[in-house]
BAVODO-532921 format. One record per atom (N, C-alpha, C): atom name; x, y, z. Coordinates in steps of 0.2 Angstrom, whole numbers, plus 5000, padded with zeros to 4 digits. Example, Ala and Ser with C-alpha at 12.3 -4.5 7.8 and 13.67 -1.06 7.14 Angstrom:
// BAVODO-532921
   a     x     y     z
   N  5066  4972  5039
  CA  5062  4978  5039
   C  5066  4984  5039
   N  5064  4989  5035
  CA  5068  4995  5036
   C  5064  5000  5039
//
This chain:
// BAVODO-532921
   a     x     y     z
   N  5402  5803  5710
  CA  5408  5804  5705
   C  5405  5805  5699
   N  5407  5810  5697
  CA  5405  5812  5689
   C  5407  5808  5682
   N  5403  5806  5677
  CA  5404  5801  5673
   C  5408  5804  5671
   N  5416  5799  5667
  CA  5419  5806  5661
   C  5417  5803  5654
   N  5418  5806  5651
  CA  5415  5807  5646
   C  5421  5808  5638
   N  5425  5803  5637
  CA  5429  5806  5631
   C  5425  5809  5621
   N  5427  5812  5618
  CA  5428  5812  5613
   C  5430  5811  5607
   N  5429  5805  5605
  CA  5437  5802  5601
   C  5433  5807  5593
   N  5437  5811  5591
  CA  5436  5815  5584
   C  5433  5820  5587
   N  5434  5825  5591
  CA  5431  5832  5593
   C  5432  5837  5590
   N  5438  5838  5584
  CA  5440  5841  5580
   C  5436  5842  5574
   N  5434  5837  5570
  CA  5427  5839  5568
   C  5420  5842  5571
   N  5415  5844  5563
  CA  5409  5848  5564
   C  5406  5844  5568
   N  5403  5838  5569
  CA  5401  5834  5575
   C  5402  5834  5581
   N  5409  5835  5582
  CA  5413  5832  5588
   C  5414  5838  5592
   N  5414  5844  5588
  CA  5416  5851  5590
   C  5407  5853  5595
   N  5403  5851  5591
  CA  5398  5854  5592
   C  5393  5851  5598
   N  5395  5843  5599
  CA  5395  5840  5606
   C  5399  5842  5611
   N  5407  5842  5611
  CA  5410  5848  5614
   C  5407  5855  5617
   N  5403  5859  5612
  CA  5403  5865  5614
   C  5395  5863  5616
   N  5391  5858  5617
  CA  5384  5857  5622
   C  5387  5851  5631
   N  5393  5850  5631
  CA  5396  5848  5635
   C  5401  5852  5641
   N  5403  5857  5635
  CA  5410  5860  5640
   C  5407  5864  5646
   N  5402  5867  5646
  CA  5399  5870  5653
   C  5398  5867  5657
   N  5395  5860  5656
  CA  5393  5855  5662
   C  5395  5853  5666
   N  5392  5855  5674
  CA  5396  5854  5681
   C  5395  5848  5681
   N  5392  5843  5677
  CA  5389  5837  5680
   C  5393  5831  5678
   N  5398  5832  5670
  CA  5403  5829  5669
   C  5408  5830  5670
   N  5413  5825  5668
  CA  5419  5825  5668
   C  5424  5826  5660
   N  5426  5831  5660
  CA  5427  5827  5650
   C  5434  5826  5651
   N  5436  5821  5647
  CA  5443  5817  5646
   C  5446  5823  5642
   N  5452  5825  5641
  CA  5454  5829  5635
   C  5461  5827  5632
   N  5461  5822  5626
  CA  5470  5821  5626
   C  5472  5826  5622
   N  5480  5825  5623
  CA  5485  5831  5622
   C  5484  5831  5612
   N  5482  5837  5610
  CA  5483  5837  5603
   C  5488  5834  5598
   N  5492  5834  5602
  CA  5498  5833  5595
   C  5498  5824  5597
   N  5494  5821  5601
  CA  5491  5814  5603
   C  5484  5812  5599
   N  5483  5814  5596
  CA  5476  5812  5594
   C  5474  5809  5591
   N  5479  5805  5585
  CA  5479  5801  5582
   C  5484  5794  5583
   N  5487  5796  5591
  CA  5492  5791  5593
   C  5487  5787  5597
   N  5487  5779  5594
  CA  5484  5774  5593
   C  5483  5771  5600
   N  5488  5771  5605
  CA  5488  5769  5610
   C  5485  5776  5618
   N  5489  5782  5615
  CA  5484  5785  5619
   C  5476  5786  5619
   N  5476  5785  5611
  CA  5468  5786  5611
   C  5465  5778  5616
   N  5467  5774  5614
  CA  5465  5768  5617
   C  5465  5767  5626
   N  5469  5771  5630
  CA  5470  5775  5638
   C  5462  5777  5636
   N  5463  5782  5633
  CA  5457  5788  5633
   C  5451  5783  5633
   N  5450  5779  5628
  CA  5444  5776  5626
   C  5441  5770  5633
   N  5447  5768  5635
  CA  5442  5764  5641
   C  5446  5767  5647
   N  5447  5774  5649
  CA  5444  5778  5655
   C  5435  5781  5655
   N  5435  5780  5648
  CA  5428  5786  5649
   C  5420  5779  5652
   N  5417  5785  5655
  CA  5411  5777  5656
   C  5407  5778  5648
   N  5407  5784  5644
  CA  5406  5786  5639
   C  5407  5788  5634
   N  5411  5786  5627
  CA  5414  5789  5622
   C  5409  5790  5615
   N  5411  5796  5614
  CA  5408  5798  5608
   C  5411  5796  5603
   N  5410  5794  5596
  CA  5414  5792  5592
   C  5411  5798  5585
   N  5415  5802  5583
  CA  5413  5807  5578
   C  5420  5806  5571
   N  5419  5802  5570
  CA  5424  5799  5568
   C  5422  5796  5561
   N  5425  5797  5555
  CA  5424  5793  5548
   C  5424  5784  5551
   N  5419  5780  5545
  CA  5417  5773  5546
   C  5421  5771  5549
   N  5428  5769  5545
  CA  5434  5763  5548
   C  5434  5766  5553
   N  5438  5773  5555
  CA  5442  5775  5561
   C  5438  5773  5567
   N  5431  5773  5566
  CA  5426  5771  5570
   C  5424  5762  5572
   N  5425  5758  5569
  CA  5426  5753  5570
   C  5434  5751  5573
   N  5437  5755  5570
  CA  5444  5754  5575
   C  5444  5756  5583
   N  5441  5760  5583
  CA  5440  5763  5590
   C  5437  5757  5594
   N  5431  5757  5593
  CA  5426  5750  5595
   C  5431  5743  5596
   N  5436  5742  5591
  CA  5440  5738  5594
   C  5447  5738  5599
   N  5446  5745  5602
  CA  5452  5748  5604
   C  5447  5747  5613
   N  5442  5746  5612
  CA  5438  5749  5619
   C  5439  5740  5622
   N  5441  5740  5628
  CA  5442  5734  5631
   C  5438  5733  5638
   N  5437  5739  5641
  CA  5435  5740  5646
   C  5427  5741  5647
   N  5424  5733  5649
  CA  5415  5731  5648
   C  5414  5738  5651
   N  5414  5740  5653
  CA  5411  5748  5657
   C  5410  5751  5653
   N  5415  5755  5648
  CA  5414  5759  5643
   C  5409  5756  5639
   N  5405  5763  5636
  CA  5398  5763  5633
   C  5401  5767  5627
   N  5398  5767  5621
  CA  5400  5772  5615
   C  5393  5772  5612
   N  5394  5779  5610
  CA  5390  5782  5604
   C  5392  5783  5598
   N  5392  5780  5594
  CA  5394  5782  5586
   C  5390  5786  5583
   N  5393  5790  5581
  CA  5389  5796  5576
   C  5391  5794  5567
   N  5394  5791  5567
  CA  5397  5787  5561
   C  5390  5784  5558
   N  5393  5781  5549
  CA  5388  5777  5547
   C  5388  5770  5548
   N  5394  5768  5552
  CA  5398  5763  5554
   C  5392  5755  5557
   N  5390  5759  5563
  CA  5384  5753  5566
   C  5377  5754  5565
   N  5375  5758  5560
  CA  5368  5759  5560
   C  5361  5757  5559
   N  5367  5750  5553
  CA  5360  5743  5555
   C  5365  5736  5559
   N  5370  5737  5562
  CA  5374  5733  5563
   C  5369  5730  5571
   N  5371  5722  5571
  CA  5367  5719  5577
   C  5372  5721  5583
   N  5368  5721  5586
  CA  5371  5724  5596
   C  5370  5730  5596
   N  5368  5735  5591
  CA  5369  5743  5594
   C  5362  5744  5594
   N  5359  5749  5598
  CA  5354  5753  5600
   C  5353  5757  5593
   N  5348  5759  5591
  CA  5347  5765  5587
   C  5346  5770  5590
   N  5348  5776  5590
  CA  5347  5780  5596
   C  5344  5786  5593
   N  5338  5786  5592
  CA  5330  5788  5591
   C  5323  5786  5596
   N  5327  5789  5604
  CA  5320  5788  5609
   C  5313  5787  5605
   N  5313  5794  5602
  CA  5305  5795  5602
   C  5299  5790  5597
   N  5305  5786  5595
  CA  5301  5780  5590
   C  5296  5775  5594
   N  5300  5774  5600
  CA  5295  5770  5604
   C  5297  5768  5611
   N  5296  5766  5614
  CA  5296  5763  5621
   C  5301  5757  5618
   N  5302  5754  5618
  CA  5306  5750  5615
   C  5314  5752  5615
   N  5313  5758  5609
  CA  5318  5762  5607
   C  5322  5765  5613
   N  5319  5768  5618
  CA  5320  5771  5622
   C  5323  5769  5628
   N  5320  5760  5628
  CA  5323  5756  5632
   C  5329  5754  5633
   N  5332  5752  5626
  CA  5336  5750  5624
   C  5341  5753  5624
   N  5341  5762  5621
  CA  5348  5767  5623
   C  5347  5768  5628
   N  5344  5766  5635
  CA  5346  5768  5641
   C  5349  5762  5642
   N  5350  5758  5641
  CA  5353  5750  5642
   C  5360  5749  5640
   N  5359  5748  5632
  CA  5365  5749  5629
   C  5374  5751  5630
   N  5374  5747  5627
  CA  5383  5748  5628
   C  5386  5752  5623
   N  5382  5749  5617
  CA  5380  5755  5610
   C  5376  5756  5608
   N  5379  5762  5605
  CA  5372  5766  5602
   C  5374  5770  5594
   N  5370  5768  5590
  CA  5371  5772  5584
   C  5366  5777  5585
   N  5368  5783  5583
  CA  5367  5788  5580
   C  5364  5788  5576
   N  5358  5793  5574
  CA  5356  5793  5568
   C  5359  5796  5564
   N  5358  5795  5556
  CA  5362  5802  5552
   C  5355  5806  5552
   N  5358  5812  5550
  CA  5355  5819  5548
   C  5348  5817  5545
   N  5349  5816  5537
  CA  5342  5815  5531
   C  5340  5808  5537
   N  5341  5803  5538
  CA  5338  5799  5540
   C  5335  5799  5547
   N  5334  5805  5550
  CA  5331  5807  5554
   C  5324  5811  5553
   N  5326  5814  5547
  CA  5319  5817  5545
   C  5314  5812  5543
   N  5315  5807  5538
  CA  5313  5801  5533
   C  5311  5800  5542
   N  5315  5794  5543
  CA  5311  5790  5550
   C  5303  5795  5555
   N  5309  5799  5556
  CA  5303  5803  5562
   C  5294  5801  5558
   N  5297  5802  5550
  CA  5288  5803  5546
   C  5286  5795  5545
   N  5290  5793  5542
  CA  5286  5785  5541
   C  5289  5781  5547
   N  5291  5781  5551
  CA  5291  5776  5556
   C  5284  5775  5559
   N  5282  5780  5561
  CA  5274  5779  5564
   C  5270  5775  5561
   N  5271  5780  5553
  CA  5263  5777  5548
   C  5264  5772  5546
   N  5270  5769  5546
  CA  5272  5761  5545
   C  5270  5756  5551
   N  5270  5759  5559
  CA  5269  5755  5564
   C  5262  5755  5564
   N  5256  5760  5563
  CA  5251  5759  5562
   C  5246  5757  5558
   N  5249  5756  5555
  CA  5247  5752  5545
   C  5244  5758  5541
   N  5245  5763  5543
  CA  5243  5767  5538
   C  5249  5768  5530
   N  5256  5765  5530
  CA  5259  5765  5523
   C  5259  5757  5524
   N  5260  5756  5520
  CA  5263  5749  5518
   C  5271  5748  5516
   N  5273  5744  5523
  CA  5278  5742  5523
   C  5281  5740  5515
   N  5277  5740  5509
  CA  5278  5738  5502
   C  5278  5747  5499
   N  5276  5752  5500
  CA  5275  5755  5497
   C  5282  5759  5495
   N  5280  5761  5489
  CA  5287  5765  5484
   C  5286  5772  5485
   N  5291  5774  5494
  CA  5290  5780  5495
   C  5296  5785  5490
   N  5294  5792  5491
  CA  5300  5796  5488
   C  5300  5802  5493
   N  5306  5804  5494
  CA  5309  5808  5497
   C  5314  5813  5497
   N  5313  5819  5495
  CA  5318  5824  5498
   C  5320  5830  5503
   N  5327  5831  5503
  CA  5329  5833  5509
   C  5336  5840  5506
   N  5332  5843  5510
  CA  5336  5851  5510
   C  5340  5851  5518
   N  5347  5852  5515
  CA  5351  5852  5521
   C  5355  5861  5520
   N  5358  5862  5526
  CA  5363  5867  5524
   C  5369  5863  5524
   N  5374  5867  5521
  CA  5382  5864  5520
   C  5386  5862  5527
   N  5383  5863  5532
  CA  5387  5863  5537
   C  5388  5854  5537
   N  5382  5851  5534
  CA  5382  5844  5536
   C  5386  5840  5531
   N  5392  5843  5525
  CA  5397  5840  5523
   C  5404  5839  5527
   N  5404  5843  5532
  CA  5409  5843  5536
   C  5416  5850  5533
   N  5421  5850  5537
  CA  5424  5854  5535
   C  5428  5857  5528
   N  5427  5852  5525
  CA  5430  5853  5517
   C  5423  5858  5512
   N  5418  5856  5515
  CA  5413  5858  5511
   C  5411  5868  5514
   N  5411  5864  5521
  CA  5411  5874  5523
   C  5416  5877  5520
   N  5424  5876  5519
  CA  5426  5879  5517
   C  5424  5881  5511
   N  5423  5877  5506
  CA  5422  5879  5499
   C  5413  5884  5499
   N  5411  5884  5505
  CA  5404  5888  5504
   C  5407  5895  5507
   N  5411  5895  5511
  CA  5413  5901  5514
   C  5419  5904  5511
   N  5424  5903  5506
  CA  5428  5906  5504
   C  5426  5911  5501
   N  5430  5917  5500
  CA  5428  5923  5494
   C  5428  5921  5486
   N  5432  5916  5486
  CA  5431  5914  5479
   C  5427  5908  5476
   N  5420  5906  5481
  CA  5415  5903  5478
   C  5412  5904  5472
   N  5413  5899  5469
  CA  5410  5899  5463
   C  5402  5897  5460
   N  5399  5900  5456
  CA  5394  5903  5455
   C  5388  5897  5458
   N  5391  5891  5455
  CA  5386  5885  5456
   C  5386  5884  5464
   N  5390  5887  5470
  CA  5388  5886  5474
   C  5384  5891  5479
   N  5380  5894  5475
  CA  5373  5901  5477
   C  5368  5898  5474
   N  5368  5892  5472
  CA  5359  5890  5470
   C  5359  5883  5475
   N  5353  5880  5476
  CA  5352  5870  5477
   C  5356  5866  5475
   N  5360  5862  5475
  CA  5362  5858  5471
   C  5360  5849  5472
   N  5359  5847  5468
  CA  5355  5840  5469
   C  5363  5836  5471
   N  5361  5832  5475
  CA  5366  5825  5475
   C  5365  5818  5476
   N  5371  5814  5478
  CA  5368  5807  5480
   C  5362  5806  5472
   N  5367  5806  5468
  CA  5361  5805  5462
   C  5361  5797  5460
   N  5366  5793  5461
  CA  5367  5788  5461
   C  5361  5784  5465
   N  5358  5787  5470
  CA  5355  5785  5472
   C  5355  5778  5477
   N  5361  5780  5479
  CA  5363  5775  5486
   C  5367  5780  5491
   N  5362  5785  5491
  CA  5364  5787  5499
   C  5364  5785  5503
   N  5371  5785  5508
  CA  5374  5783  5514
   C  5369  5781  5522
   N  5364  5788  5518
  CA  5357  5784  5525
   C  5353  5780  5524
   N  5352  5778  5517
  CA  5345  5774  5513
   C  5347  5765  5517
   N  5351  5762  5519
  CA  5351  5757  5524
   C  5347  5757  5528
   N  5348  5762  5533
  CA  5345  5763  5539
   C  5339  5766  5539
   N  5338  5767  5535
  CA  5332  5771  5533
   C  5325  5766  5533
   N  5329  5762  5526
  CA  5325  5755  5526
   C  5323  5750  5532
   N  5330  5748  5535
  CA  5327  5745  5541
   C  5325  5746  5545
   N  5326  5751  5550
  CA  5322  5757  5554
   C  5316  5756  5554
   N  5312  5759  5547
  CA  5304  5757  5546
   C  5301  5752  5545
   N  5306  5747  5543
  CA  5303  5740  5542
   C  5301  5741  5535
   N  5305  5743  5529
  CA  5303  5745  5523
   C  5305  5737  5520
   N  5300  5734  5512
  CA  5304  5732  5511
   C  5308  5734  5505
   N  5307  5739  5504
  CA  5312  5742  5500
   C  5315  5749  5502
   N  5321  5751  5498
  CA  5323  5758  5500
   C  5319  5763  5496
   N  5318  5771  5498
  CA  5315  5775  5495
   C  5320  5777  5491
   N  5313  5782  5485
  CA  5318  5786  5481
   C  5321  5793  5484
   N  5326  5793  5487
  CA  5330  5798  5490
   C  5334  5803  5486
   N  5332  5808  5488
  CA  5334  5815  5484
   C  5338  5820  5488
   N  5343  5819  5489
  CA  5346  5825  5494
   C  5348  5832  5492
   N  5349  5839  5495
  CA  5349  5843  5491
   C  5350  5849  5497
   N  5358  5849  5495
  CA  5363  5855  5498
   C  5362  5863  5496
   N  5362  5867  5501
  CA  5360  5873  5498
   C  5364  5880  5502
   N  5365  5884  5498
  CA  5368  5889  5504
   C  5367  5893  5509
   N  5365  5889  5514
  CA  5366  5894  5521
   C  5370  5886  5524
   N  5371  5888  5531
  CA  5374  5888  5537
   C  5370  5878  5539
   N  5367  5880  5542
  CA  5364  5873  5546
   C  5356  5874  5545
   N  5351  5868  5545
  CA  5346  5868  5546
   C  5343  5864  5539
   N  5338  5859  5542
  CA  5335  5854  5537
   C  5330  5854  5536
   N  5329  5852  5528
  CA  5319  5851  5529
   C  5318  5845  5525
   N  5317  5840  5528
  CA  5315  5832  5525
   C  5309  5831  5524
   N  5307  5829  5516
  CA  5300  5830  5514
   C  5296  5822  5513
   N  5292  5819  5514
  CA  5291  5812  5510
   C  5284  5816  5507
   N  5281  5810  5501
  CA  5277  5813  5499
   C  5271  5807  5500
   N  5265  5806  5501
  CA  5262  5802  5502
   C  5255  5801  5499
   N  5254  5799  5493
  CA  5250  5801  5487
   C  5244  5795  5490
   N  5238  5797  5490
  CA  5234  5792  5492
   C  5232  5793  5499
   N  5233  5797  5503
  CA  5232  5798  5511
   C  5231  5805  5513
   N  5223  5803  5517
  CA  5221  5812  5518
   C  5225  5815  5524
   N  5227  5821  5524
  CA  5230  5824  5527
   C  5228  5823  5535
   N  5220  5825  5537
  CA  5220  5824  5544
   C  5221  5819  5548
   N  5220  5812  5542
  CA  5223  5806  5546
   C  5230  5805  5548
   N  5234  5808  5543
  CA  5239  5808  5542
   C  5245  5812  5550
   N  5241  5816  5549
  CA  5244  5823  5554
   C  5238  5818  5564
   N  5234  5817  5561
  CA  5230  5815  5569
   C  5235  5807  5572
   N  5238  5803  5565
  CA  5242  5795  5569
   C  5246  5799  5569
   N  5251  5806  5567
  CA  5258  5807  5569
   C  5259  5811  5577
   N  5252  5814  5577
  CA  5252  5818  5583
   C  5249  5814  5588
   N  5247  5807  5588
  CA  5245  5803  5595
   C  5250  5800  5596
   N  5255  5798  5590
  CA  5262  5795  5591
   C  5267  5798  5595
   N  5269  5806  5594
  CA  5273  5809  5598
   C  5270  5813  5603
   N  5263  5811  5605
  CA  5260  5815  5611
   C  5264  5815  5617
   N  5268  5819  5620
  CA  5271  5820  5628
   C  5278  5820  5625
   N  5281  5820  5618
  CA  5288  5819  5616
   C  5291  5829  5620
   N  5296  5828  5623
  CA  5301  5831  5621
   C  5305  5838  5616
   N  5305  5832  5613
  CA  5311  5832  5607
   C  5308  5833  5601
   N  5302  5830  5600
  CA  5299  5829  5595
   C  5291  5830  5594
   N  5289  5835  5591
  CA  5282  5838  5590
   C  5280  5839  5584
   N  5274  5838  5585
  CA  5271  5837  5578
   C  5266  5846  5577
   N  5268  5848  5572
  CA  5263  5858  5572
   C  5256  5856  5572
   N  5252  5861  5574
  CA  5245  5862  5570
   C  5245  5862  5562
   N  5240  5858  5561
  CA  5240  5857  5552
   C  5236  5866  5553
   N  5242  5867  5546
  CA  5239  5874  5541
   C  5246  5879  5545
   N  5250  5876  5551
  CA  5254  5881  5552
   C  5260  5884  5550
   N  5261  5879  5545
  CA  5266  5879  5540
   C  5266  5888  5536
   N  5259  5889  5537
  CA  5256  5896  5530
   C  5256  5892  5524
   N  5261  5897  5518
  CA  5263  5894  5512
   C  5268  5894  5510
   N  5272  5892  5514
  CA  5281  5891  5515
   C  5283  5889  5521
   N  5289  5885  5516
  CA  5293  5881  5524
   C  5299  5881  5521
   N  5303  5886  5528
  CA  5313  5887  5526
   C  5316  5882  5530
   N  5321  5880  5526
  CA  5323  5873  5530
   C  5329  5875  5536
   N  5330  5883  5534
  CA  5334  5885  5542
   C  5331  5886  5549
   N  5321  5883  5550
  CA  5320  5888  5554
   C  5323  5885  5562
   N  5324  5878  5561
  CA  5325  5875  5568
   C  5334  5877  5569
   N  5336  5880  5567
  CA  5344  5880  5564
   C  5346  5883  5575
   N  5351  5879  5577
  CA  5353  5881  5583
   C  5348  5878  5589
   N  5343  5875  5586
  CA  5340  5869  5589
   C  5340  5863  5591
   N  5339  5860  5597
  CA  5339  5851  5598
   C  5333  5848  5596
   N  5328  5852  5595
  CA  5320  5849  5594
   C  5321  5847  5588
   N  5316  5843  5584
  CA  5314  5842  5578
   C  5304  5844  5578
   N  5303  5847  5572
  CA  5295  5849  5571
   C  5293  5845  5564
   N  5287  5841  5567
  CA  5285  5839  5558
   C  5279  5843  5558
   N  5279  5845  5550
  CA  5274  5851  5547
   C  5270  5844  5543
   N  5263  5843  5542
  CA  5259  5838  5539
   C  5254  5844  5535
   N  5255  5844  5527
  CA  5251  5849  5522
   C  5250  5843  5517
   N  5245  5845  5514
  CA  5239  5843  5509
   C  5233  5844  5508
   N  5231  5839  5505
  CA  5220  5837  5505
   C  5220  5830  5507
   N  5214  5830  5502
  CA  5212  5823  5504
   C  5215  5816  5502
   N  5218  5818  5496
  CA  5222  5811  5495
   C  5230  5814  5494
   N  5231  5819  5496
  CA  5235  5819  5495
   C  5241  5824  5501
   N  5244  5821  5503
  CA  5250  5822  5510
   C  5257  5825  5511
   N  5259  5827  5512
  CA  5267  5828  5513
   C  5268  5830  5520
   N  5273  5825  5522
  CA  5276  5828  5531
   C  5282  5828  5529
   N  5283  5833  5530
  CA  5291  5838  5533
   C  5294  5838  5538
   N  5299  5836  5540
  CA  5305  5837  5546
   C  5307  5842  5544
   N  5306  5847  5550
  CA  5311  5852  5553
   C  5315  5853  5557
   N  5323  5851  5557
  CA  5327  5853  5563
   C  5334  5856  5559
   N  5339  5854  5564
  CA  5346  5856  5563
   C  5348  5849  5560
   N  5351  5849  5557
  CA  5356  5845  5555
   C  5362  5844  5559
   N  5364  5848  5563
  CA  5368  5847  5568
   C  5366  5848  5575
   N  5361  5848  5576
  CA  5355  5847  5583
   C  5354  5839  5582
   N  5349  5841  5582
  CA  5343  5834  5584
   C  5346  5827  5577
   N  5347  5831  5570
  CA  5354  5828  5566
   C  5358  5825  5566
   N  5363  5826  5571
  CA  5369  5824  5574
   C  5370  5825  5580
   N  5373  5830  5583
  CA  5376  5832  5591
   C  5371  5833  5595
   N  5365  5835  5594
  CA  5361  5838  5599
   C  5357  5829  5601
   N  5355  5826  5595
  CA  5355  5820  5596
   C  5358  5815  5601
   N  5366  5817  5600
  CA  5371  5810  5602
   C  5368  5813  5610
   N  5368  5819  5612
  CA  5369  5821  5619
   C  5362  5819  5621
   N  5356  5820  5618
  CA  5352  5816  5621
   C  5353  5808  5625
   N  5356  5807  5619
  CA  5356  5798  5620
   C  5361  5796  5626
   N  5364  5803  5628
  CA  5370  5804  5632
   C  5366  5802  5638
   N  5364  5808  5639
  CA  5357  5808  5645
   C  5354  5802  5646
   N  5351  5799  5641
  CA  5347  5796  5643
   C  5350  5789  5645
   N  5357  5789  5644
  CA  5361  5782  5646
   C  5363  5781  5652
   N  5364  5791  5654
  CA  5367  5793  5659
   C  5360  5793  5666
   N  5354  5789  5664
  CA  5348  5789  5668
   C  5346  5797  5671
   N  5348  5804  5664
  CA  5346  5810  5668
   C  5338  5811  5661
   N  5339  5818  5665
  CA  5331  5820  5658
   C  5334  5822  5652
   N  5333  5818  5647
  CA  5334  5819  5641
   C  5337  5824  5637
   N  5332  5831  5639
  CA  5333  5836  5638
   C  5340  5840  5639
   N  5343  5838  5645
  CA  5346  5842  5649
   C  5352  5846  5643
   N  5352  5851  5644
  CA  5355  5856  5643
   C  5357  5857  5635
   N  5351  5854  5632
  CA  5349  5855  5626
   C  5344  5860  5624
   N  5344  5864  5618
  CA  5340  5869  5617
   C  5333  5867  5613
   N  5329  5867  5613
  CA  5323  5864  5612
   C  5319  5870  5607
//
């Protein structure tokens, strides 16, 4: 019997984009309720405990409403929300961190999701934190180039209309407050004891991301040799040859991607590794689907574009 597999928020950039890495597969089942039902609280709640698996692409509340709408212990969820990402009982669902990690979303009944910037951040310090090459103490800093697609639909439209205005054709800095929505899970994820100085910064094209830390005091080929023994045999996640970068890095290149590449550039004291993927790959949906796979005891990979 084929697992099925509901939706809850498919209507959004998330939900739309797991949808269209699912709709082909003869292997699932997918639930589909009736549109003009999609916010009716009781159908969705049918929906929610037929599926052995629900995605949740859904704003924080609505996503915790759902979660308590699921009654059926069979039902398994994926939040793509910011809703559980350090909350206890859910899985972080980031395989390539560890054997641990890996363990855990194939077990799970939950699973968060990681967000977008907090996949790049992690991918780079989570290792050099497990190894002791950073110090769980240290005052990292961090920015990240995303494309507009990961504001969701109010934002693309304002990038796509004909009457964009001037300031949206250059970078724009944001999260200047300095409490970005990922800097939680960010924190606890590495085991940091503090959060990073986080910088995030929208720009206009379509999709694709490049998340930078910077690491002052550490030689490049240590740095690049613990990242590359860490993800040796990964999948999903490769580390480049140092110097492959040239001298430039577009934060579109992994765009239409499920992989993630980190690029490690410097000297001797001084480092930066770079995350390169999709923001709606390996970011969000390409993500959730792995974690899909891997709950579903298939290859991880499957029918994900690498």
């Amino acid at each position: 019997m084929r697992p099925k597999i509901y939706i809850d928020g498919k209507e959004g950039t998330t939900g739309l984009q797991i949808y269209e890495r699912l709709g082909a597969r003869d292997d699932l089942e997918l639930l589909l309720i009736d549109e003009d039902k999609r916010k009716d609280t009781e159908e969705r709640r049918k929906f929610l405990n037929a599926a052995d698996i629900v995605f949740l692409c859904l704003p924080d509340a609505a996503a915790r409403e759902a979660v308590s709408l699921i009654e059926n212990p069979n039902t398994r969820a994926i939040d793509a929300s910011t809703a559980h990402r350090t909350a206890e009982g859910w899985a972080y669902g980031f395989a390539e961190l560890s054997a641990a990690h890996r363990s855990a979303i194939q077990t799970a009944k939950r699973v968060a999701n990681p967000g977008c910037h907090a996949t790049g951040f992690i991918a780079s310090v989570y290792p050099l934190v497990s190894c002791g090459l950073v110090d769980a103490g240290a005052p990292l800093t961090c920015f990240s180039l995303t494309g507009y697609s990961g504001g969701g639909k109010k934002m693309i439209a304002s990038y796509e209309t004909a009457e964009k205005p001037d300031d949206l054709f250059a970078p724009r800095v944001y999260g200047l407050n300095l409490q970005h929505k990922h800097l939680p899970e960010m924190q606890k994820v590495c085991g940091l004891s503090m959060p990073p100085v986080f910088c995030p910064v929208v720009d206009d094209y379509y999709k694709g991301m490049a998340t930078t830390v910077m690491l002052p005091g550490l030689n490049v080929h240590i740095v690049w040799q613990a990242l590359s023994a860490h993800y040796a045999g990964q999948t999903l996640v490769n580390v480049a040859p140092l110097g492959e970068a040239g001298t430039m890095i577009s934060a579109n290149t992994m765009a239409g991607r499920d992989s993630l590449t980190l690029y490690v550039n410097g000297h001797r004291s001084q480092t930066i590794v770079t995350a390169l993927f999709d923001n709606l790959g390996k970011g969000a949906s390409g993500a959730a689907v792995q974690n899909m796979n891997l709950m579903l005891g298939l290859d991880e990979s499957t029918r994900l574009t690498r």
